[in-house]
KEVO-666495 format. One record per residue (C-alpha): residue number from 1; x, y, z. Coordinates in steps of 0.1 Angstrom, whole numbers, plus 2048, in hexadecimal, padded with zeros to 3 digits. Example, Ala and Ser with C-alpha at 12.3 -4.5 7.8 and 13.67 -1.06 7.14 Angstrom:
BEGIN
+-----+------+-------+-----+
|   n | east | north |  up |
+-----+------+-------+-----+
|   1 |  87B |   7D3 | 84E |
|   2 |  889 |   7F5 | 847 |
+-----+------+-------+-----+
This chain:
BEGIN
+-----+------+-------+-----+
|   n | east | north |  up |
+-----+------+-------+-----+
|   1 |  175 |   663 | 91A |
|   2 |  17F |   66B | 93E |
|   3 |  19F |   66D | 93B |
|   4 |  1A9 |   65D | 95F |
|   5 |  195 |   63A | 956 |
|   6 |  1A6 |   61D | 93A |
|   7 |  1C7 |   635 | 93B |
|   8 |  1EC |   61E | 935 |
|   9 |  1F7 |   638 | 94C |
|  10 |  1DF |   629 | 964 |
|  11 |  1E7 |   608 | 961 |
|  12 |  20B |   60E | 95E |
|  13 |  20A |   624 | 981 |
|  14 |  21E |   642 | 98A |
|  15 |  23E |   648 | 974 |
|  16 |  25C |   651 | 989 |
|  17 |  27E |   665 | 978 |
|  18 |  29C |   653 | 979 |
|  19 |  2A8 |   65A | 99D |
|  20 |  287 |   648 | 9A4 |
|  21 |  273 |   669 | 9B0 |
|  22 |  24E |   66C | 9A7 |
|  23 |  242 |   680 | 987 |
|  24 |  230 |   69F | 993 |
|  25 |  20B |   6A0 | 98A |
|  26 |  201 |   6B8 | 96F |
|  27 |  1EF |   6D0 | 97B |
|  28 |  1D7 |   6E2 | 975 |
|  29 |  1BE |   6C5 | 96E |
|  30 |  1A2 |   6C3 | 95C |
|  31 |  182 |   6B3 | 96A |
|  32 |  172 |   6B6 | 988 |
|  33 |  173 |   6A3 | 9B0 |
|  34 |  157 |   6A1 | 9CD |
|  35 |  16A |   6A4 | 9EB |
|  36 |  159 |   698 | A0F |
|  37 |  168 |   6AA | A2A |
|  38 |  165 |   6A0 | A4E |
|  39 |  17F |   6BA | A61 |
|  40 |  18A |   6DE | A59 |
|  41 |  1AC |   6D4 | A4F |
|  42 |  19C |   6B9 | A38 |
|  43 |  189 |   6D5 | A29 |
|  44 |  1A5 |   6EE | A29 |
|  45 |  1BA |   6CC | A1B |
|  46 |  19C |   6CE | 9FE |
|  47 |  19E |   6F1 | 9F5 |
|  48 |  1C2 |   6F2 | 9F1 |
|  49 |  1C7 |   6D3 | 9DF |
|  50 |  1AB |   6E3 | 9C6 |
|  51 |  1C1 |   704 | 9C6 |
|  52 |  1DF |   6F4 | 9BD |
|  53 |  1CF |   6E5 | 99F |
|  54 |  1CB |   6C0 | 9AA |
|  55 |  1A6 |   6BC | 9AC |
|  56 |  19F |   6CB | 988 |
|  57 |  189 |   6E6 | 97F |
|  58 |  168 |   6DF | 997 |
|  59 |  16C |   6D6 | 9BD |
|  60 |  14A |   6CD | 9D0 |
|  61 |  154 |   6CC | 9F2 |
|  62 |  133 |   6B9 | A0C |
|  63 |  141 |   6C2 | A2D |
|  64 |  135 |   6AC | A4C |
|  65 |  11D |   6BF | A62 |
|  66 |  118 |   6C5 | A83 |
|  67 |  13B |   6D0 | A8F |
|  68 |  143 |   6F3 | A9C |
|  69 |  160 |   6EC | A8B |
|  70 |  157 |   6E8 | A67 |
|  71 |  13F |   707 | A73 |
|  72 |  158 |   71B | A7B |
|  73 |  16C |   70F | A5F |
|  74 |  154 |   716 | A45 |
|  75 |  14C |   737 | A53 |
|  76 |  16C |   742 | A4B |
|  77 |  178 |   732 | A2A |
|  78 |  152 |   732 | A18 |
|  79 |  154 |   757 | A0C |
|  80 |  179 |   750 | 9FC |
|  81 |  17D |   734 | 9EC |
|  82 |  18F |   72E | 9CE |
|  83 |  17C |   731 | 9AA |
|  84 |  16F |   70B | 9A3 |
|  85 |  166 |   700 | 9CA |
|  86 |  142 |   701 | 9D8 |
|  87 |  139 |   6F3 | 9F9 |
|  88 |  117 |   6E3 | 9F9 |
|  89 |  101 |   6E6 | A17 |
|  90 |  10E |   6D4 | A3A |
|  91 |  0FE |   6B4 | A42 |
|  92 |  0F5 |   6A6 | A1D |
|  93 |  10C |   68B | A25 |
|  94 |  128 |   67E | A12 |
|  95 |  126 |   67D | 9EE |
|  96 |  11D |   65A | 9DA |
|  97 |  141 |   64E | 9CD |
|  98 |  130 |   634 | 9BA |
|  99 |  117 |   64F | 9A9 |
| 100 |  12B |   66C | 9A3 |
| 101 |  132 |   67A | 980 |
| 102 |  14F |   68A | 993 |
| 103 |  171 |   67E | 983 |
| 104 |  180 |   681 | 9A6 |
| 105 |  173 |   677 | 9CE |
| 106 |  186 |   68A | 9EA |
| 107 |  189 |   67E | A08 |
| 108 |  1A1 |   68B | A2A |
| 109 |  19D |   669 | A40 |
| 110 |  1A0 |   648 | A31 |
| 111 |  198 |   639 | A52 |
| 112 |  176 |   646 | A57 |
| 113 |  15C |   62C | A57 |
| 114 |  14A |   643 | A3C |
| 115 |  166 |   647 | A26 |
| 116 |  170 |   621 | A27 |
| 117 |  14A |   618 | A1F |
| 118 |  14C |   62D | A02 |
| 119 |  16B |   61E | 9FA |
| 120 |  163 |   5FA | 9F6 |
| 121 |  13F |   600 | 9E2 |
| 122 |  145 |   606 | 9BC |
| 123 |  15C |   624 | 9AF |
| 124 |  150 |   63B | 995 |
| 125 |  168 |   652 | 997 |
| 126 |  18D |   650 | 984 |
| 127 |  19E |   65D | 9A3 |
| 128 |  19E |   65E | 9CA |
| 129 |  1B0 |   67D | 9DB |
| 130 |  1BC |   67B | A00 |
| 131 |  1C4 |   69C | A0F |
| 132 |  1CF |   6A6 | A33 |
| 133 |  1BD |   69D | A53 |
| 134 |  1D8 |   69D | A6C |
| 135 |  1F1 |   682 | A68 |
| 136 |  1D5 |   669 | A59 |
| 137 |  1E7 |   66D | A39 |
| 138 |  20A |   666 | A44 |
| 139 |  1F6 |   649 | A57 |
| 140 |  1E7 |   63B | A38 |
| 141 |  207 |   63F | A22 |
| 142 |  21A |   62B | A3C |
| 143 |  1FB |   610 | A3A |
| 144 |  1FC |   60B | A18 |
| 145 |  21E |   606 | A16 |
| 146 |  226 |   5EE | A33 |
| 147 |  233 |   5CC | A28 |
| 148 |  211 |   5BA | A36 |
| 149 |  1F0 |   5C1 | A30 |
| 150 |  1E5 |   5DF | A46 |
| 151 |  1BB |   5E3 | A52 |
| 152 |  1B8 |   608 | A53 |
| 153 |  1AB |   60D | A70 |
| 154 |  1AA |   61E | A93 |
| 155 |  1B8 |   60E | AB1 |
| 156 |  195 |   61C | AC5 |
| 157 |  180 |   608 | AAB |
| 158 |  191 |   5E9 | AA0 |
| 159 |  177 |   5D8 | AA3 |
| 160 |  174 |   5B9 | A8B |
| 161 |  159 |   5C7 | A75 |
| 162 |  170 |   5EA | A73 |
| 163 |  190 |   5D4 | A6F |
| 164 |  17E |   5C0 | A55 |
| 165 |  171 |   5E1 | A43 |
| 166 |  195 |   5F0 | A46 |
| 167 |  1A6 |   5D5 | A3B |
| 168 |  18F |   5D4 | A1A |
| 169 |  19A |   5FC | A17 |
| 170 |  1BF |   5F5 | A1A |
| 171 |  1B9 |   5DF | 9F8 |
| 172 |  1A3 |   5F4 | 9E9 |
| 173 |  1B8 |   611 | 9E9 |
| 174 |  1D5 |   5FC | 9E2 |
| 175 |  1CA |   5F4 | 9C2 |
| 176 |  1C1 |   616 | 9BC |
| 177 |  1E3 |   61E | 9BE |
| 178 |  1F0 |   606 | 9AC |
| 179 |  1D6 |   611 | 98F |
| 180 |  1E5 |   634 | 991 |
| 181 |  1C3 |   63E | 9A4 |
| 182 |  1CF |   649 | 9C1 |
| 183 |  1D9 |   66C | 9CC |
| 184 |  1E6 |   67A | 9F0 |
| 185 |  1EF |   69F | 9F4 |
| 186 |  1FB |   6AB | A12 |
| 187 |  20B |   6CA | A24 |
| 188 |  21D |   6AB | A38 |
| 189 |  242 |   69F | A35 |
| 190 |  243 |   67C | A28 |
| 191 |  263 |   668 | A2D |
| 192 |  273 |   664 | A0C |
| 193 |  26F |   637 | A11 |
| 194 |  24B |   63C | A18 |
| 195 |  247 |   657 | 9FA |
| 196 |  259 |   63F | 9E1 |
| 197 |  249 |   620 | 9EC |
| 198 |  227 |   62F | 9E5 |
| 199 |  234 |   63C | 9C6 |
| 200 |  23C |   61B | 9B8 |
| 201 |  21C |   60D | 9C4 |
| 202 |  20E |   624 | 9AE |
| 203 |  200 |   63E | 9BF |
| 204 |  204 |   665 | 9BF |
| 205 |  211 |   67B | 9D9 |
| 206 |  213 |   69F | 9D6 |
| 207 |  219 |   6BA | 9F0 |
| 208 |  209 |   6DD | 9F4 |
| 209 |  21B |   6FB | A0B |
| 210 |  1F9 |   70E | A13 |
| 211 |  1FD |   724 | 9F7 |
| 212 |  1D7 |   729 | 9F4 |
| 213 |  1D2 |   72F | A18 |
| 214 |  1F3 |   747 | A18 |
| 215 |  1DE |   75E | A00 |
| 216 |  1C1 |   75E | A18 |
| 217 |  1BD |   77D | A2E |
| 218 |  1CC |   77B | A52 |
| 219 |  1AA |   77E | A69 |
| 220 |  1BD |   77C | A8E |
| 221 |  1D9 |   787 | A9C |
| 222 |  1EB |   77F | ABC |
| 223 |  202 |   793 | ACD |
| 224 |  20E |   77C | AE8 |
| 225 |  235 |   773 | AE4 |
| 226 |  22B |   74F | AEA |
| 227 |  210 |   73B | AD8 |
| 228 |  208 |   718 | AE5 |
| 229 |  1F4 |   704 | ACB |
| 230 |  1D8 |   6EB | AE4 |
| 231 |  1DB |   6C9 | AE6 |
| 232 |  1BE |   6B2 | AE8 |
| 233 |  1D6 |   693 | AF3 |
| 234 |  1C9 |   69E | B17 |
| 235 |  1A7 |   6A5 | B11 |
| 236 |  1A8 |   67F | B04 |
| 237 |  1B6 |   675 | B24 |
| 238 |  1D4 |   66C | B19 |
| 239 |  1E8 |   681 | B27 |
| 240 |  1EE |   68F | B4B |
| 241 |  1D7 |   6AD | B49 |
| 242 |  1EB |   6C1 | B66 |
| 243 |  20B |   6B7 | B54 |
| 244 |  1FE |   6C6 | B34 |
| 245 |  1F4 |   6E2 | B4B |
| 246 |  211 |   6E6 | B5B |
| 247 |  225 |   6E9 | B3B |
| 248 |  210 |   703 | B2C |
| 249 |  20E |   71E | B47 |
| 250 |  23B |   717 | B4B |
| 251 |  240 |   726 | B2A |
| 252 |  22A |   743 | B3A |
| 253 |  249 |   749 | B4E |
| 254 |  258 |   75C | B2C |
| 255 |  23A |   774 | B29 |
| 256 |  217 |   774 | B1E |
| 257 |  208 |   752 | B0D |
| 258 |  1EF |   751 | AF2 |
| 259 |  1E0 |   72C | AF5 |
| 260 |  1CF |   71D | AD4 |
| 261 |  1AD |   709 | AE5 |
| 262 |  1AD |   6E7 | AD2 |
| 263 |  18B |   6DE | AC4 |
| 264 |  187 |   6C3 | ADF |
| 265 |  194 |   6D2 | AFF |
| 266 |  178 |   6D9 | B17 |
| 267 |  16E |   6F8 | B29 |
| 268 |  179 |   6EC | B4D |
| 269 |  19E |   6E7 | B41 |
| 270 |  19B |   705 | B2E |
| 271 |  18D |   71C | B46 |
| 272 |  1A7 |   70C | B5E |
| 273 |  1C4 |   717 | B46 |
| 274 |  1B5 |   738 | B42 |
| 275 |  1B8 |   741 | B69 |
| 276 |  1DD |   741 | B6A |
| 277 |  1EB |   762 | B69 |
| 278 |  1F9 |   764 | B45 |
| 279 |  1E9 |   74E | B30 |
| 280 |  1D1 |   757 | B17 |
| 281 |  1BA |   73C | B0C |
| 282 |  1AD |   743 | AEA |
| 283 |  18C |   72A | AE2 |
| 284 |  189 |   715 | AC6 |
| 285 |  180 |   722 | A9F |
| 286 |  194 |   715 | A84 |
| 287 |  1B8 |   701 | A88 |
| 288 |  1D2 |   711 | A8F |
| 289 |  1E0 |   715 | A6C |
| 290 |  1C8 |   729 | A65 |
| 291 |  1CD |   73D | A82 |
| 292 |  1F1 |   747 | A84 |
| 293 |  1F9 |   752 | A63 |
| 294 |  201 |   774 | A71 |
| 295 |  219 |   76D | A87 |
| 296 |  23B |   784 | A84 |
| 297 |  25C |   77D | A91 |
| 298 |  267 |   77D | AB2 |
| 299 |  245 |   76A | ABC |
| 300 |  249 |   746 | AC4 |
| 301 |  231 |   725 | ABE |
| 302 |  232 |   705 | AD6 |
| 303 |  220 |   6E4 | AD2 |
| 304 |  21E |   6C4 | AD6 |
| 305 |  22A |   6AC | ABC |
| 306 |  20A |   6AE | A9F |
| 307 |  208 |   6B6 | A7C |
| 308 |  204 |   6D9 | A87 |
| 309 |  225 |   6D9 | A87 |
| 310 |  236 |   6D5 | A67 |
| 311 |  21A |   6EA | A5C |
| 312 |  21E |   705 | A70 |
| 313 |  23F |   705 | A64 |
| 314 |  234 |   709 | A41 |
| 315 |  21E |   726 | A4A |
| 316 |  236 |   73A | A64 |
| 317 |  25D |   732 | A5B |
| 318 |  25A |   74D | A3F |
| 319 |  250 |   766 | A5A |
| 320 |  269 |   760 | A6B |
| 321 |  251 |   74C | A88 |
| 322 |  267 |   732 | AA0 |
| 323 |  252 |   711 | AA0 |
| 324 |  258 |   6FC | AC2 |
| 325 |  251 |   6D3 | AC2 |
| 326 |  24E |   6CC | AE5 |
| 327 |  257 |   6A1 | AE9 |
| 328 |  23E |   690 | B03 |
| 329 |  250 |   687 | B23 |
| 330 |  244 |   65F | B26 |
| 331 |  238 |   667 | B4B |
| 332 |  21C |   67E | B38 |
| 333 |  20A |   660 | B2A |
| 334 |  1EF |   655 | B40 |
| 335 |  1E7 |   62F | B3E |
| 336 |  1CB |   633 | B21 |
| 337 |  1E6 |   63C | B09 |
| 338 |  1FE |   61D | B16 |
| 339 |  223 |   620 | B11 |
| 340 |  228 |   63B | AF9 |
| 341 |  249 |   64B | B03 |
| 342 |  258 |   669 | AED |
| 343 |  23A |   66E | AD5 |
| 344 |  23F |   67A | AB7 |
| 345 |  22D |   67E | A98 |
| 346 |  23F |   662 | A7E |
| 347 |  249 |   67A | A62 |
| 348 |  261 |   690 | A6C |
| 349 |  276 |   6A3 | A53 |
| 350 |  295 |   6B9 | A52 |
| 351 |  284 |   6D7 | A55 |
| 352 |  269 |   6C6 | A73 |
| 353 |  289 |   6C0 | A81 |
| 354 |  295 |   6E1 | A82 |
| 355 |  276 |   6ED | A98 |
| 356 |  28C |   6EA | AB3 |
| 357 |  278 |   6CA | AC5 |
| 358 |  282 |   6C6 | AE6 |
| 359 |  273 |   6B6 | B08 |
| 360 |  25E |   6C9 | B1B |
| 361 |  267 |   6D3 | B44 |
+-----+------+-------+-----+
C-alpha cells in the first residue's frame, strides 16, 4: 500500500516536539514525485528538494517550454543532475495529477492558473510538494494561514472566475495540510508564527541551503568588486526607470560594476545601462544563484529587496561575499505600483537582516 494514502499519521497531521517545533521529515524517502516546473528556480527548487531526499527515489521533472529561461536553465543543469531525476521533453505540458502512479505532484507556484486547475480536479497522488519560485511560497504560507479565507490569486488577474478558482485552491490545499498532504521546501526564511501556524494545520515545511547546487561546478566568474543583481520592478513599470538607473551607475562611483540582466529587462534599458562608463551589463542566462557562486571576499552584491537575497546569502556568506538590501525610496514607485513605500520582501530573518539593508541615494 502507498504508504502516504489511509496513514493515522495523515489524519492526525504533523507531530510537533514539546516546545511545539515541527518533526523533521525522514528523509531519504521512498517512492517517487512528478514535478511541473514553470521557472528556473522552480526547477532548481525541484532538483534540490529531490537531492535532499524529499521527493523519494524517482523525480520526473516536465518543464514549461518556450522560455529562454528554462532554456538556458536546462542547458546547464541537464548534464548534472542528481541520480533519480530526468527531465522530460519541454512542451509536453504538465503532468495529469489525477492520473499519475507518482506517489508525489511538485509544483513551484500555487497561483498559476495551471497548477490551481490541477489542484481542484481529483488527486491521485499521497502528497503535493511546493518548492521555491520567488516569494510565491512565503506568499502562499502566509495565505493559508490568515484568519479568513484567502483566494490565491494575483492582484493582475483577480478576476471573478480566477478569484473563484483561487479561492477553491486555498481549500483544497488546506485540507491537504490538514491531512498531512502537504509539503513546502524552501531556501526562504519563514517567520517562526507563520512556520508554526502551518505546522499545526498540518502541513510540512522543510528548508534546503543549496547544498546540491553548492556541489555543482562554478561556470562564471566576475571580477568586478561590485555586482548588482537586475530588477524587473522597472521593466514592469513600476518603478522610475531613470531612478533605477541612476542608482545603478552611483555605485559605479567605487569602481567597476558587473550588472546581473533580469530575464525581463529589455534591450533599450539595457543597452542604455551598458553606455555608462563602468558598468558592465552581463545578459540574462540562469538566476543569479546560479551565477555567483564564485564570488570571493572583498567583492560586494547589491539588490533590491527579492528572494535573491536571503539566497544569496546562503550561497556567498561562507565566502566571505557582503550581500547589500537596498530599501526602495517611496518616490521610486511610479503610479502603477500605488503607494508602496519601503518595500520589502515579508520574511526577513536575523541573518536577512544582517545584509546590511539600507536606502538607496
Amino acid at each position: 500500500m502507498n504508504q502516504l494514502r489511509g496513514t493515522s499519521d495523515r489524519r492526525r497531521g504533523r507531530k510537533t516536539d514539546a516546545a511545539g517545533r515541527g518533526v523533521e521529515t525522514p528523509r531519504p524517502r521512498s517512492g517517487s514525485a512528478e514535478a511541473w516546473v514553470e521557472s528556473p528556480l522552480q526547477l532548481l527548487g525541484a532538483i534540490e528538494a529531490h537531492g535532499a531526499g524529499l521527493l523519494g527515489d524517482a523525480t520526473v521533472i516536465f518543464p514549461r517550454g518556450g522560455t529562454a529561461g528554462m532554456e538556458s536553465a536546462l542547458g546547464a543543469l541537464v548534464d548534472h543532475l542528481p541520480p533519480g531525476v530526468t527531465v522530460v521533453d519541454r512542451g509536453s505540458g504538465a503532468p495529469r495529477v489525477g492520473q499519475t502512479r507518482a506517489d508525489r505532484w511538485v509544483t513551484g507556484d500555487a497561483y498559476s492558473g495551471v497548477v490551481q486547475r490541477a489542484l481542484v480536479a481529483p488527486l491521485s497522488v499521497g502528497e503535493v510538494v511546493v518548492v521555491d519560485d520567488g516569494l510565491a511560497a512565503l506568499d502562499l504560507l502566509r495565505a493559508l494561514t490568515a484568519h479568513r479565507r484567502t483566494a490565491l490569486v494575483r492582484a493582475r488577474t483577480a478576476g471573478a472566475a480566477r478569484t473563484a478558482l483561487g479561492l477553491a485552491s486555498w481549500y483544497r490545499l488546506r485540507h491537504l495540510a490538514h491531512r498531512g498532504r502537504l509539503l513546502v521546501v524552501t531556501a526562504l526564511p519563514v517567520p517562526p508564527e507563520t512556520a508554526s501556524r502551518f505546522r499545526g494545520l498540518g502541513g510540512r515545511l522543510e528548508h534546503h541551503r543549496f547544498e546540491w547546487l553548492d556541489t555543482q561546478p562554478v561556470r562564471e566568474s566576475f571580477n568586478d568588486p561590485t555586482i548588482v543583481v537586475g530588477s524587473a520592478l522597472a521593466a514592469d513599470g513600476l518603478l522610475d526607470e531613470a531612478a533605477y538607473l541612476a542608482w545603478i551607475v552611483s555605485l559605479s562611483d567605487d569602481g567597476p560594476v558587473s550588472y546581473l540582466a533580469h530575464r525581463r529587462e529589455g534591450r533599450r534599458f539595457l543597452d542604455l545601462l551598458g553606455s555608462q562608463p563602468r558598468v558592465t551589463v552581463h545578459r540574462y542566462t540562469v538566476p543569479a544563484e546560479m551565477r555567483l557562486r564564485g564570488l570571493r571576499r572583498g567583492q560586494t552584491v547589491h539588490a533590491l529587496p527579492s528572494s535573491a537575497v536571503p539566497a544569496l546569502l546562503l550561497l556567498l556568506d561562507p565566502h566571505g561575499v557582503e550581500v547589500r538590501r537596498t530599501d526602495i525610496p517611496g518616490n521610486w514607485w511610479t503610479a502603477a505600483a500605488g503607494v508602496r513605500e519601503g518595500y520589502a520582501p515579508p520574511a526577513r530573518s536575523a541573518r536577512a537582516r544582517s545584509a546590511r539593508a539600507r536606502p538607496a541615494e
